[in-house]
Structure formats: C-alpha cells, structure tokens
SEFIZA-3560 file (N, C-alpha, C; in Angstrom, 3 decimals):
REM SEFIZA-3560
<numar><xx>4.865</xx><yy>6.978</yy><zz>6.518</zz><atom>N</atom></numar>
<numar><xx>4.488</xx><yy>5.713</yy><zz>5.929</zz><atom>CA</atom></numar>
<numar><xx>5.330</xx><yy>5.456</yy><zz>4.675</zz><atom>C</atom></numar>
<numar><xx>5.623</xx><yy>4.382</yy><zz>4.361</zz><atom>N</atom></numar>
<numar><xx>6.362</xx><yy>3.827</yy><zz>3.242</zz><atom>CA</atom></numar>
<numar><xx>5.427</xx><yy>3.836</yy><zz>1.930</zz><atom>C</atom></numar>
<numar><xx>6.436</xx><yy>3.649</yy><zz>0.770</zz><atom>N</atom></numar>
<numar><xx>4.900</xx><yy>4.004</yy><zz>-0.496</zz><atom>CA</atom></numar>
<numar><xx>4.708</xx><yy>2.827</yy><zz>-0.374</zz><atom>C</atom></numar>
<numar><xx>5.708</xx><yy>1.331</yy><zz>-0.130</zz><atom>N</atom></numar>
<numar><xx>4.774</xx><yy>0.005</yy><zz>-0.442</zz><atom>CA</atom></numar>
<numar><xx>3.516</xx><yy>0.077</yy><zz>0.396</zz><atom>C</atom></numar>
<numar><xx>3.285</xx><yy>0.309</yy><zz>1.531</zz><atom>N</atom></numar>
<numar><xx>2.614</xx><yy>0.236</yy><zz>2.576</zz><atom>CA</atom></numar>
<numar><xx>1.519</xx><yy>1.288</yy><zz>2.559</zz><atom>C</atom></numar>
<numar><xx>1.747</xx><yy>2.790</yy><zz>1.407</zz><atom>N</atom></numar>
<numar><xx>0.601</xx><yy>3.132</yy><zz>0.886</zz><atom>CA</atom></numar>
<numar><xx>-0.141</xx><yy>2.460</yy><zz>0.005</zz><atom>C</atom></numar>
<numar><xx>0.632</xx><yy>1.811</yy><zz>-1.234</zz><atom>N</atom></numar>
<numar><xx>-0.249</xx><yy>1.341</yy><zz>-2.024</zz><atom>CA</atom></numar>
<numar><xx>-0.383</xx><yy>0.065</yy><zz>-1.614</zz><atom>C</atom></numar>
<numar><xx>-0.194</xx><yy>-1.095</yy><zz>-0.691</zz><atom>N</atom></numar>
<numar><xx>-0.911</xx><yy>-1.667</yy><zz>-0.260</zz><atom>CA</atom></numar>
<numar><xx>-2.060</xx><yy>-1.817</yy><zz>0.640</zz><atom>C</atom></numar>
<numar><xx>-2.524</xx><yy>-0.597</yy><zz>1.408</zz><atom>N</atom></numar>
<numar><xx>-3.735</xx><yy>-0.065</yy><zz>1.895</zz><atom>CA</atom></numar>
<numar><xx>-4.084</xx><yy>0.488</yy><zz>0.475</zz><atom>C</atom></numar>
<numar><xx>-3.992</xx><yy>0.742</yy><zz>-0.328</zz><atom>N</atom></numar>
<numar><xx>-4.802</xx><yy>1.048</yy><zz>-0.992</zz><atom>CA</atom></numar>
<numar><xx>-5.977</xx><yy>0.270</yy><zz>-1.974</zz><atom>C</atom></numar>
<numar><xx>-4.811</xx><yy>-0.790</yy><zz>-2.017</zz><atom>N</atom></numar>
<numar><xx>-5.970</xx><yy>-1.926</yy><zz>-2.611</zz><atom>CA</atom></numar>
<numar><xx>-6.127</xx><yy>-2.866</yy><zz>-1.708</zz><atom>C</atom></numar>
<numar><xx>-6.018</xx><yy>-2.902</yy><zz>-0.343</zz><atom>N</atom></numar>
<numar><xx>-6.327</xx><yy>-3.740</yy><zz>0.410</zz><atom>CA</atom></numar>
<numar><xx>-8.093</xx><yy>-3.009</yy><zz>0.403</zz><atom>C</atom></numar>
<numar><xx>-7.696</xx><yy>-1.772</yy><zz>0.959</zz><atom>N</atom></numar>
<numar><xx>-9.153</xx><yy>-1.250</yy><zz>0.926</zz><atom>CA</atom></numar>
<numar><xx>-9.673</xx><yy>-0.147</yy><zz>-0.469</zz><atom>C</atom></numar>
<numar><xx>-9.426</xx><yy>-0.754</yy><zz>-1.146</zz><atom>N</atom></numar>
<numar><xx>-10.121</xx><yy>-0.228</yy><zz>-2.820</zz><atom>CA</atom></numar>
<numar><xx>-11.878</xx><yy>-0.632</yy><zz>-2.604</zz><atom>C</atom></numar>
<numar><xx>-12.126</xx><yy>0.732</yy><zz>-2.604</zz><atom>N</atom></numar>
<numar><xx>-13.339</xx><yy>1.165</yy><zz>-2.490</zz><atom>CA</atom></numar>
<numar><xx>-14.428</xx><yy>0.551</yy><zz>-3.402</zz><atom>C</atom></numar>
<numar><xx>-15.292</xx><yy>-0.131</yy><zz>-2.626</zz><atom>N</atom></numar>
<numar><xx>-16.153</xx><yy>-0.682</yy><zz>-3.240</zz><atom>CA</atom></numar>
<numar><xx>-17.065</xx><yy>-0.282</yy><zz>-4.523</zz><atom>C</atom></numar>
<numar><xx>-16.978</xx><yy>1.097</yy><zz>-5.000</zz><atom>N</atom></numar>
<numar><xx>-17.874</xx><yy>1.629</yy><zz>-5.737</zz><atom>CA</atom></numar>
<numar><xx>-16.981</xx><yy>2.104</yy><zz>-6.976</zz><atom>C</atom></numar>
<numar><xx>-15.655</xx><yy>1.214</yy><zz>-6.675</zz><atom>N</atom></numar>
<numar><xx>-14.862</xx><yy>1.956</yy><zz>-7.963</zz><atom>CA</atom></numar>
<numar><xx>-14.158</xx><yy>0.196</yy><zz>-8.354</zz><atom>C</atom></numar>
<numar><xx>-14.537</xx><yy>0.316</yy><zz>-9.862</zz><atom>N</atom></numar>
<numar><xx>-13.977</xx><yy>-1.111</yy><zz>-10.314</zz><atom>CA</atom></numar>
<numar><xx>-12.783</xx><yy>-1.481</yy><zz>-10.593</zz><atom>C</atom></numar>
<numar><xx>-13.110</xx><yy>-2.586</yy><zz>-10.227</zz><atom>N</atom></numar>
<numar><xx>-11.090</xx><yy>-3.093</yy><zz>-10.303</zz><atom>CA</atom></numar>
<numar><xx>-10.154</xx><yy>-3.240</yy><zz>-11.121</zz><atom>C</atom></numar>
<numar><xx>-10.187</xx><yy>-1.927</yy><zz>-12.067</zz><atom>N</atom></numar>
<numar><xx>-9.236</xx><yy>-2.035</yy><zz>-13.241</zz><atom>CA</atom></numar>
<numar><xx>-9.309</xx><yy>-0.952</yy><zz>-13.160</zz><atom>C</atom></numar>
<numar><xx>-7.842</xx><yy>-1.156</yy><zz>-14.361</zz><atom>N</atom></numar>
<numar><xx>-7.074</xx><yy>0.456</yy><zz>-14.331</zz><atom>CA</atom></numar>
<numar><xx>-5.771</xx><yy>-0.333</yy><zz>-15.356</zz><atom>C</atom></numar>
<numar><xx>-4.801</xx><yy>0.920</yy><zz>-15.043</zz><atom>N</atom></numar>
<numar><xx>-3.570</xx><yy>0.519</yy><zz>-15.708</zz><atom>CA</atom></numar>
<numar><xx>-2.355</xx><yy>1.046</yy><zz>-14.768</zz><atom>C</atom></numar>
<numar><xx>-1.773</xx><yy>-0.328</yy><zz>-14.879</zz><atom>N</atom></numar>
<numar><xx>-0.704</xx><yy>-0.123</yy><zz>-13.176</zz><atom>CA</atom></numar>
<numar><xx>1.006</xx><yy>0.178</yy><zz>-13.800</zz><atom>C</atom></numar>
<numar><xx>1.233</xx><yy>1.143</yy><zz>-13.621</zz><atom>N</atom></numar>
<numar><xx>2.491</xx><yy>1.963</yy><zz>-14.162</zz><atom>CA</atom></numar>
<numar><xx>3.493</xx><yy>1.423</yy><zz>-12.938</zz><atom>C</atom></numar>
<numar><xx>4.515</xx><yy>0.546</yy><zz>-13.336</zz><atom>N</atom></numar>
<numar><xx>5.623</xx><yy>-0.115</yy><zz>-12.689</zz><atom>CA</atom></numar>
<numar><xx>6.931</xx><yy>1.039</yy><zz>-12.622</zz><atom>C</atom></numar>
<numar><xx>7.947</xx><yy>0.628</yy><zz>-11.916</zz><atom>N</atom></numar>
<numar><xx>9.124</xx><yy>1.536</yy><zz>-12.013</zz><atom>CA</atom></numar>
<numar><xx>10.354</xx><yy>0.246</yy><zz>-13.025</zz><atom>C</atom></numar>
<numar><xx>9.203</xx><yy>-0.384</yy><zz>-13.645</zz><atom>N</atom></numar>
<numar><xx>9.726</xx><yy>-1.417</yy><zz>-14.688</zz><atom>CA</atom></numar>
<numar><xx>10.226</xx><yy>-0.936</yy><zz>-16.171</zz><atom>C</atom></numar>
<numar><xx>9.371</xx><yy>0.290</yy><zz>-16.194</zz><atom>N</atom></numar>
<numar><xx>9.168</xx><yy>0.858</yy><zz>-17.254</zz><atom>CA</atom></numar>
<numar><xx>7.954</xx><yy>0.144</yy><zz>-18.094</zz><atom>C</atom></numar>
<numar><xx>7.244</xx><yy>-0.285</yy><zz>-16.890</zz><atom>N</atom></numar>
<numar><xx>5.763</xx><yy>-1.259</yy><zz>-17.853</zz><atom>CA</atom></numar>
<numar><xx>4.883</xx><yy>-0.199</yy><zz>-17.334</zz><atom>C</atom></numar>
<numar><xx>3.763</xx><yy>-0.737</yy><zz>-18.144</zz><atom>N</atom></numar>
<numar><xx>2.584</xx><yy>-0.333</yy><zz>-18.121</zz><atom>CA</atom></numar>
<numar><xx>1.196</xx><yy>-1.359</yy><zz>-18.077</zz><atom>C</atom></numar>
<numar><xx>0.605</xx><yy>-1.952</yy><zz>-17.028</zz><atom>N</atom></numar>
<numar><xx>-0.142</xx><yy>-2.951</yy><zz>-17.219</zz><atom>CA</atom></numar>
<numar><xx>-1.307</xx><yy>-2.714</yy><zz>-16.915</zz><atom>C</atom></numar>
<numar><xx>-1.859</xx><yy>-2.908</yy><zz>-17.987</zz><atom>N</atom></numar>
<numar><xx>-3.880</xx><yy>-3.038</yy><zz>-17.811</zz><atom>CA</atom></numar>
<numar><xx>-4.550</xx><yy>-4.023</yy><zz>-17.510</zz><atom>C</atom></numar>
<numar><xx>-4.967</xx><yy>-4.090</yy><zz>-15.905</zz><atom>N</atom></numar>
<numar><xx>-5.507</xx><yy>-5.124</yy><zz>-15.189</zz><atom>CA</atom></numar>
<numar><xx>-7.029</xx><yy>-4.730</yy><zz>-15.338</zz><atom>C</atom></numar>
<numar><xx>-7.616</xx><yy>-6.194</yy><zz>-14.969</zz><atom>N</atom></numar>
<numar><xx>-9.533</xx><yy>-6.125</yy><zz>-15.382</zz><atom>CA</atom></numar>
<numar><xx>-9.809</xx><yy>-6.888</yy><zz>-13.526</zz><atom>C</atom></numar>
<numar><xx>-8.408</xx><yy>-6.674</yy><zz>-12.817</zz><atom>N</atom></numar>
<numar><xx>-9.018</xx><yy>-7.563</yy><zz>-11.715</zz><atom>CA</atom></numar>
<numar><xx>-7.629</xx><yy>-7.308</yy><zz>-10.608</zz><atom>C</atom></numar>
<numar><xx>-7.582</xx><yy>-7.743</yy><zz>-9.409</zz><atom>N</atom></numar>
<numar><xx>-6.564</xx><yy>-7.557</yy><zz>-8.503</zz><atom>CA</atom></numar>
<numar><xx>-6.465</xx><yy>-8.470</yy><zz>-7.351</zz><atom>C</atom></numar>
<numar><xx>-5.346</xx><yy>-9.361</yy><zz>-6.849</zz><atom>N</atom></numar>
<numar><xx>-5.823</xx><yy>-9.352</yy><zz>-5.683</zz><atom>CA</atom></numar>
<numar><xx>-4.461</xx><yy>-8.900</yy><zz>-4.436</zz><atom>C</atom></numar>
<numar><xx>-4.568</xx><yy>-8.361</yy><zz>-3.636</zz><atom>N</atom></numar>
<numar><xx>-3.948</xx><yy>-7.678</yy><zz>-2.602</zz><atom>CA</atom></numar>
<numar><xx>-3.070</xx><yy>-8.379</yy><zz>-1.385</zz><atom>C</atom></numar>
<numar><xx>-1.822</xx><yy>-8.755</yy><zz>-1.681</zz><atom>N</atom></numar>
<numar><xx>-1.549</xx><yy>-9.732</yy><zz>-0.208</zz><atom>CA</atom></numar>
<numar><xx>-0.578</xx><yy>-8.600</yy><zz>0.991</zz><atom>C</atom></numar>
<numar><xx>-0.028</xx><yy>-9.098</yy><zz>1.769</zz><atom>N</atom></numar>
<numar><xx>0.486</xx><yy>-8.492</yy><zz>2.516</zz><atom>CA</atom></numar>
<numar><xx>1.956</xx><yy>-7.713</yy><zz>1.931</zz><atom>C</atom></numar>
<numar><xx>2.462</xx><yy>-8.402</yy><zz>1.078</zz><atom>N</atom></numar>
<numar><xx>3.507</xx><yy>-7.924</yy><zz>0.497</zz><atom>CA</atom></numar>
<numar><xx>3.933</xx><yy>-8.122</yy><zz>-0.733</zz><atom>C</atom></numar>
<numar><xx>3.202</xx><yy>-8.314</yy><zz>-1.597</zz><atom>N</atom></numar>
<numar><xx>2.808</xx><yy>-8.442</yy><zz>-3.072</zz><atom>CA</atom></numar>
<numar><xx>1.488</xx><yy>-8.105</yy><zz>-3.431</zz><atom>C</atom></numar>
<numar><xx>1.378</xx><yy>-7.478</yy><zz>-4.796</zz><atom>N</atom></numar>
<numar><xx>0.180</xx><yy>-7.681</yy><zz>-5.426</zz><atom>CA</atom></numar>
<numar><xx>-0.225</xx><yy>-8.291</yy><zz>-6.622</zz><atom>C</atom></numar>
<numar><xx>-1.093</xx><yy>-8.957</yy><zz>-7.141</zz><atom>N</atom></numar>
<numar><xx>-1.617</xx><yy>-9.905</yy><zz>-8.243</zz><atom>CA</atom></numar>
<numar><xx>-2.744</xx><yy>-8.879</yy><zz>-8.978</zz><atom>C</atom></numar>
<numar><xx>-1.783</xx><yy>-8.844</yy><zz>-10.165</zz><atom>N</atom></numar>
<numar><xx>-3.154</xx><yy>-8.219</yy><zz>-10.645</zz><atom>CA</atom></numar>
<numar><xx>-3.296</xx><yy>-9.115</yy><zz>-12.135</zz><atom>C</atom></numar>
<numar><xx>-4.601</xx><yy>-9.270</yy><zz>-13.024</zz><atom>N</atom></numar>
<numar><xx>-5.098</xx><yy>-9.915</yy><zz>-14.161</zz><atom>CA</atom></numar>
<numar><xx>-5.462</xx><yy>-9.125</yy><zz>-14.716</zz><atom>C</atom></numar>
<numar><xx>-4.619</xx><yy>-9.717</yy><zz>-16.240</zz><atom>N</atom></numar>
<numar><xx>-5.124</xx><yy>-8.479</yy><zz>-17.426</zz><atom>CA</atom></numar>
<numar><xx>-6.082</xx><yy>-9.503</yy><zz>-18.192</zz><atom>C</atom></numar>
<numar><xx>-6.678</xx><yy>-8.842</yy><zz>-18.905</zz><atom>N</atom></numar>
<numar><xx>-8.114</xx><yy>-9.103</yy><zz>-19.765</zz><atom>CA</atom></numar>
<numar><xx>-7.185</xx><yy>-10.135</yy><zz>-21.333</zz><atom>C</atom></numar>
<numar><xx>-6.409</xx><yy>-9.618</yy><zz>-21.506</zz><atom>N</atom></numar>
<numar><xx>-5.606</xx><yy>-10.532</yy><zz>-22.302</zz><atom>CA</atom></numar>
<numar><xx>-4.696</xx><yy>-10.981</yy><zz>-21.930</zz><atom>C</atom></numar>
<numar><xx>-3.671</xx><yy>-11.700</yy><zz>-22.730</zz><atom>N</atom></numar>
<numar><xx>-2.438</xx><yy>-11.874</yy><zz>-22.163</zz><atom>CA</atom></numar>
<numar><xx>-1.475</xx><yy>-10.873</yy><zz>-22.875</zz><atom>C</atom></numar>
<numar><xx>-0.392</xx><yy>-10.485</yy><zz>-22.577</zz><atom>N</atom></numar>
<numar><xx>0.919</xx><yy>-10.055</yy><zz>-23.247</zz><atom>CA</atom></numar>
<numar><xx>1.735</xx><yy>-10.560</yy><zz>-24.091</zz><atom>C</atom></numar>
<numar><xx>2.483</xx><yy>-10.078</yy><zz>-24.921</zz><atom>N</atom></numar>
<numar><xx>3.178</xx><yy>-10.956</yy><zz>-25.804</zz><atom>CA</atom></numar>
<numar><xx>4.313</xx><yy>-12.160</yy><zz>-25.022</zz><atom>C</atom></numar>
<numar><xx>4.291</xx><yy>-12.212</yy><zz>-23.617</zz><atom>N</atom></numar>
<numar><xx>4.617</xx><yy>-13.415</yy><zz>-23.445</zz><atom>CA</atom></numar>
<numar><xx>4.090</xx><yy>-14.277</yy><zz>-22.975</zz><atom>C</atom></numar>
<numar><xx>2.352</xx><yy>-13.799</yy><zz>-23.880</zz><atom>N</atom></numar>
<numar><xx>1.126</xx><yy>-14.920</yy><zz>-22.830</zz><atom>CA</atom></numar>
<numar><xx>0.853</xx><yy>-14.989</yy><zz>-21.627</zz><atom>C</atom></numar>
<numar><xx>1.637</xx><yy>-14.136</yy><zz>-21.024</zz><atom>N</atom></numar>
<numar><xx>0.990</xx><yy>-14.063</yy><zz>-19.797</zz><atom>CA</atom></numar>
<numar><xx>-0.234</xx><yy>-13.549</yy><zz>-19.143</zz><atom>C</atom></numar>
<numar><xx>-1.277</xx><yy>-13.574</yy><zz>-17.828</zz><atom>N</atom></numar>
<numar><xx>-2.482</xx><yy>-13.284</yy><zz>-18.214</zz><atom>CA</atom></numar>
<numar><xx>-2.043</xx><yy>-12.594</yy><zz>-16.566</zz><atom>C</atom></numar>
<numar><xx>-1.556</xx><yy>-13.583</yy><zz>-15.826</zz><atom>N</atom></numar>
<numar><xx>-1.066</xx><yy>-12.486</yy><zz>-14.379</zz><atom>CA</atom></numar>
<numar><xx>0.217</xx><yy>-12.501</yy><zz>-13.856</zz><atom>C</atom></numar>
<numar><xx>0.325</xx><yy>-11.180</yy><zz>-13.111</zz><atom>N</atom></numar>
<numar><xx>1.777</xx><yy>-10.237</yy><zz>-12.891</zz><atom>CA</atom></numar>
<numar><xx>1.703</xx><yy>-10.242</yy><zz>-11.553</zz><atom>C</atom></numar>
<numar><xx>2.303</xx><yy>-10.685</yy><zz>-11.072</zz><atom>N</atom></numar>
<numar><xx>3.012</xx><yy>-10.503</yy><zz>-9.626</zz><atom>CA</atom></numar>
<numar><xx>4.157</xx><yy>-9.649</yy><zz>-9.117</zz><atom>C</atom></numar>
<numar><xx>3.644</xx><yy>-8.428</yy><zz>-8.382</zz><atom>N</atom></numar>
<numar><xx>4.640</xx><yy>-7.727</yy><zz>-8.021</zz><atom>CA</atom></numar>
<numar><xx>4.733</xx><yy>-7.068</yy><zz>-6.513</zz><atom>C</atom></numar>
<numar><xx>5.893</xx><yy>-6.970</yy><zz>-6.264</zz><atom>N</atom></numar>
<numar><xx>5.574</xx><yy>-6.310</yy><zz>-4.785</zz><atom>CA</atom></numar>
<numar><xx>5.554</xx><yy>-4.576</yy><zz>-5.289</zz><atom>C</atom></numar>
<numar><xx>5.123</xx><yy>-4.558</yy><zz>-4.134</zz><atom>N</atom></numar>
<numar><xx>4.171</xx><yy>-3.078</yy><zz>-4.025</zz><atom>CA</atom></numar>
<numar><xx>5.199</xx><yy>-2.117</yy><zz>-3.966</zz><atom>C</atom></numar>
<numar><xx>6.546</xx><yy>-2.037</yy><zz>-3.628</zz><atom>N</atom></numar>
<numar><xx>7.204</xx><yy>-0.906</yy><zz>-3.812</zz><atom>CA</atom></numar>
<numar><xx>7.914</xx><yy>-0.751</yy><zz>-5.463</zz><atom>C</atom></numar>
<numar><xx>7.148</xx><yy>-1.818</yy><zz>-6.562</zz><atom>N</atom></numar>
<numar><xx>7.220</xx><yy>-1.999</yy><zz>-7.901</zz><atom>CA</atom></numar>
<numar><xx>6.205</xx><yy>-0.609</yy><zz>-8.618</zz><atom>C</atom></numar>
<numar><xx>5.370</xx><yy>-0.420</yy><zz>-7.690</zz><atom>N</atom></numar>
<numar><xx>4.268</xx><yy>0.217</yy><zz>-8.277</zz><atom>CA</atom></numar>
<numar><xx>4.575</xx><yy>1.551</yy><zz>-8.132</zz><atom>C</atom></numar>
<numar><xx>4.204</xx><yy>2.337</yy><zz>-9.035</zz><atom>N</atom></numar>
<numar><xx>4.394</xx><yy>3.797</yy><zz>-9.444</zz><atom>CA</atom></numar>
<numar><xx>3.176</xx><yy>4.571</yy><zz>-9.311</zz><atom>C</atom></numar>
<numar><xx>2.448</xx><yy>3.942</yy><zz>-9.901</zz><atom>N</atom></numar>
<numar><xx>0.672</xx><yy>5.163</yy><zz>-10.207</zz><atom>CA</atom></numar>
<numar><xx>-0.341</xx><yy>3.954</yy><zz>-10.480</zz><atom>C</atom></numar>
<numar><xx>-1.747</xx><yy>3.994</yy><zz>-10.007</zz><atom>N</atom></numar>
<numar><xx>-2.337</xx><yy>3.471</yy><zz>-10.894</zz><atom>CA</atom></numar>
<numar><xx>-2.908</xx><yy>4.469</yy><zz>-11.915</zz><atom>C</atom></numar>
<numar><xx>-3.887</xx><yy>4.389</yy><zz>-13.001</zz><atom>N</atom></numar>
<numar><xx>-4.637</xx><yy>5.098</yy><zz>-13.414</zz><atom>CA</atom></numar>
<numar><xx>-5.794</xx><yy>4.360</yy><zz>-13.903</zz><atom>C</atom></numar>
<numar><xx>-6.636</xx><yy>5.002</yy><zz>-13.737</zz><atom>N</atom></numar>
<numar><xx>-7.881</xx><yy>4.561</yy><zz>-13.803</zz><atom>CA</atom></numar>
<numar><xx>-8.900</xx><yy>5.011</yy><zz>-15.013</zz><atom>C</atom></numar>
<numar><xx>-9.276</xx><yy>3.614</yy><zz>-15.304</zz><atom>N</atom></numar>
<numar><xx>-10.019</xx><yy>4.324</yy><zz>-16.894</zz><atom>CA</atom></numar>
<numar><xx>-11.235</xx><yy>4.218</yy><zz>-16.844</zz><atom>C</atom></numar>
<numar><xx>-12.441</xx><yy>4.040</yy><zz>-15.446</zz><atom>N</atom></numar>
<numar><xx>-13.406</xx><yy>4.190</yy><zz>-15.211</zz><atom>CA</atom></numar>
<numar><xx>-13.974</xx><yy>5.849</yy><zz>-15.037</zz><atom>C</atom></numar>
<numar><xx>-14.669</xx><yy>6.468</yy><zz>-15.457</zz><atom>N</atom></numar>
<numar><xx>-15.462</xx><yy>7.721</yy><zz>-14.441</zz><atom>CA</atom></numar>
<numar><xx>-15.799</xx><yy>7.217</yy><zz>-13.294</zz><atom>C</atom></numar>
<numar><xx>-15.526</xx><yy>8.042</yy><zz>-12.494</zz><atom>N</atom></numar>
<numar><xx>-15.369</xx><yy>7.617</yy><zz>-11.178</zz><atom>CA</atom></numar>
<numar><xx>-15.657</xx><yy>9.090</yy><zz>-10.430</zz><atom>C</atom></numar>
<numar><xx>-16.485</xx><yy>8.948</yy><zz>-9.306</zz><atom>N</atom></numar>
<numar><xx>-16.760</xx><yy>9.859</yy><zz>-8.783</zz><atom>CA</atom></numar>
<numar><xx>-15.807</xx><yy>10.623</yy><zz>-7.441</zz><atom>C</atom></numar>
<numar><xx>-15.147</xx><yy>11.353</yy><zz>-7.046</zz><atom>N</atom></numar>
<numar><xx>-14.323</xx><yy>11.788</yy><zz>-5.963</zz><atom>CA</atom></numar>
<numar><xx>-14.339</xx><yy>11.174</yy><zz>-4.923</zz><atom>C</atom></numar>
<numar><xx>-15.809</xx><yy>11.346</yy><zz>-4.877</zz><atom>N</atom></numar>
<numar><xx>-16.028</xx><yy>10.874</yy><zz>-3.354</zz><atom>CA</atom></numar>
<numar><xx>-15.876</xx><yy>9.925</yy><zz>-2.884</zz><atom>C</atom></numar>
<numar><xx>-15.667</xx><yy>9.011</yy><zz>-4.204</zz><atom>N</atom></numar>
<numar><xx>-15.855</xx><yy>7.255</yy><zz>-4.008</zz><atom>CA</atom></numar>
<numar><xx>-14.080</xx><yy>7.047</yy><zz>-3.330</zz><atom>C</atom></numar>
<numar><xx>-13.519</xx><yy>8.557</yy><zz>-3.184</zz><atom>N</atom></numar>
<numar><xx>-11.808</xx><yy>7.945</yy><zz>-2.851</zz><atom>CA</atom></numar>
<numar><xx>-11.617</xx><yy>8.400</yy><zz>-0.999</zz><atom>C</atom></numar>
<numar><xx>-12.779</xx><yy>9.011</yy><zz>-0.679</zz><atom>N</atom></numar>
<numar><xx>-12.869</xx><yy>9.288</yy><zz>0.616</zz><atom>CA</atom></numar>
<numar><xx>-12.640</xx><yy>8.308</yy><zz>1.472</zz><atom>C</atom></numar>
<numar><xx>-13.274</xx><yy>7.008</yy><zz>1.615</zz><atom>N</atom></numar>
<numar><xx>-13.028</xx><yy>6.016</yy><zz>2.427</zz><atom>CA</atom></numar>
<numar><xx>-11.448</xx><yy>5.383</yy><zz>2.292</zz><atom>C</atom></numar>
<numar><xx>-9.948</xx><yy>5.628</yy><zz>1.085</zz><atom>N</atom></numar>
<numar><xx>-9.049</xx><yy>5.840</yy><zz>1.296</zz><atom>CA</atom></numar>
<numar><xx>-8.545</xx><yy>6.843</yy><zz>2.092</zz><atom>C</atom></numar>
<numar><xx>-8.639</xx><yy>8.151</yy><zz>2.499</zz><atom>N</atom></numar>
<numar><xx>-8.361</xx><yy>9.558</yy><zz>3.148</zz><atom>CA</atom></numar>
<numar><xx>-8.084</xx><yy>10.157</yy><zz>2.358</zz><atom>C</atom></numar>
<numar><xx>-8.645</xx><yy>10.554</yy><zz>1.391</zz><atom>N</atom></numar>
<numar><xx>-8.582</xx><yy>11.418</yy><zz>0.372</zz><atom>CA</atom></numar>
<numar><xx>-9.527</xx><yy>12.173</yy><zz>0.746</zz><atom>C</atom></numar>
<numar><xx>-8.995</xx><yy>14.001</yy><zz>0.789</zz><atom>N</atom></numar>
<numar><xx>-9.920</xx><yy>15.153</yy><zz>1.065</zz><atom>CA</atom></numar>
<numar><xx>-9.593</xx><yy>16.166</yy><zz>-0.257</zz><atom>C</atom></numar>
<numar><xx>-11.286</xx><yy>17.268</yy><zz>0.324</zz><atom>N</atom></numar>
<numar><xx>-11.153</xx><yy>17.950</yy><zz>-1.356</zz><atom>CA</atom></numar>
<numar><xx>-11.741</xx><yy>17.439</yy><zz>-2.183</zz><atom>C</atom></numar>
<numar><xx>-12.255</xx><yy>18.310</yy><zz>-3.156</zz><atom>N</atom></numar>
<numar><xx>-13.134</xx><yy>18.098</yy><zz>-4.016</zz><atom>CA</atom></numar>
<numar><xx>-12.876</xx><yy>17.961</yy><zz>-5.497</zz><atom>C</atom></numar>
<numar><xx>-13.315</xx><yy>17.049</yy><zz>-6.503</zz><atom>N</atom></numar>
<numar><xx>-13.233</xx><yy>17.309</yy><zz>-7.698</zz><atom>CA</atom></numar>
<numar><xx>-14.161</xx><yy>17.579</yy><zz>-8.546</zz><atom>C</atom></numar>
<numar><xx>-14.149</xx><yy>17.600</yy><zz>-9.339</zz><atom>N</atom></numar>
<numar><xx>-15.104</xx><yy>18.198</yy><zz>-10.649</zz><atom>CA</atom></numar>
<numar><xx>-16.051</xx><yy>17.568</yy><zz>-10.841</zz><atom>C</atom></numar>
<numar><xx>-16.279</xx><yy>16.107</yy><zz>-10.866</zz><atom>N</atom></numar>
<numar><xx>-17.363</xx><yy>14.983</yy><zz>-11.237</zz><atom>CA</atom></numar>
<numar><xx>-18.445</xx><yy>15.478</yy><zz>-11.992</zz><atom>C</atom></numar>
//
C-alpha cells in the first residue's frame, strides 16, 4: 500500500471514539494543529482552532504531504483497533 493511501484510510475511517484533533506534521517542514478534518479521496482539509500568521484557518493538502499525526488527546489503544492496529499499550 502507498503511505497516501494509508493515511487516507486513516481518516477516512478515524475512529469514532478518538477526537478530531491532533497536530499534523507535513514533509513541509510545518507543523499544524487541527480542532477538525475532513477526508476526500485525494486530499485532506483539516481546521485549526485559530488562524496562522497568514490568517489562515484551513490547509489543504494531499495526503502524500503528511508525515505523522500526533495526537494530544488520552486516548485509549484500543480505540486504534478498528484501523488494524494490534498489541497492546499502557492506557
């Protein structure tokens, strides 16, 4: 599988029990903290809670832009199972 095509299953199906923010690490050398997302076939939209110093409030990027998300919720392991994630963590 291709990584665009991982991380677009990934927020196509972003698990209902884990909220839709995080901070989305580009191969831009950005770093963006979204409060929201939405998922297309070959781009993703995500909304930050403020804007950036060029006022902007949403980022459009295609998915082989994306590097990592990270996530600044506690979040439980299990909640990443319905992606195929196996193995256990600490919670």
């Amino acid at each position: 599988m291709e990584p665009n095509t991982n991380w677009r299953q990934c927020f196509q199906k972003w698990p209902k029990d884990v909220p839709p923010r995080g901070v989305l690490v580009t191969n831009y050398d950005e770093q963006i903290p979204f409060e929201g997302f939405m998922a297309g076939d070959t781009m993703l939209l995500v909304e930050r809670k403020t804007p950036d110093t060029a006022g902007a409030r949403k980022v459009l990027l295609p998915y082989d832009h994306v590097l990592a998300v990270k996530l600044v919720d506690v979040v439980r392991g299990k909640s990443f199972e319905e992606l195929g994630f196996v193995g256990k963590l600490k919670d």
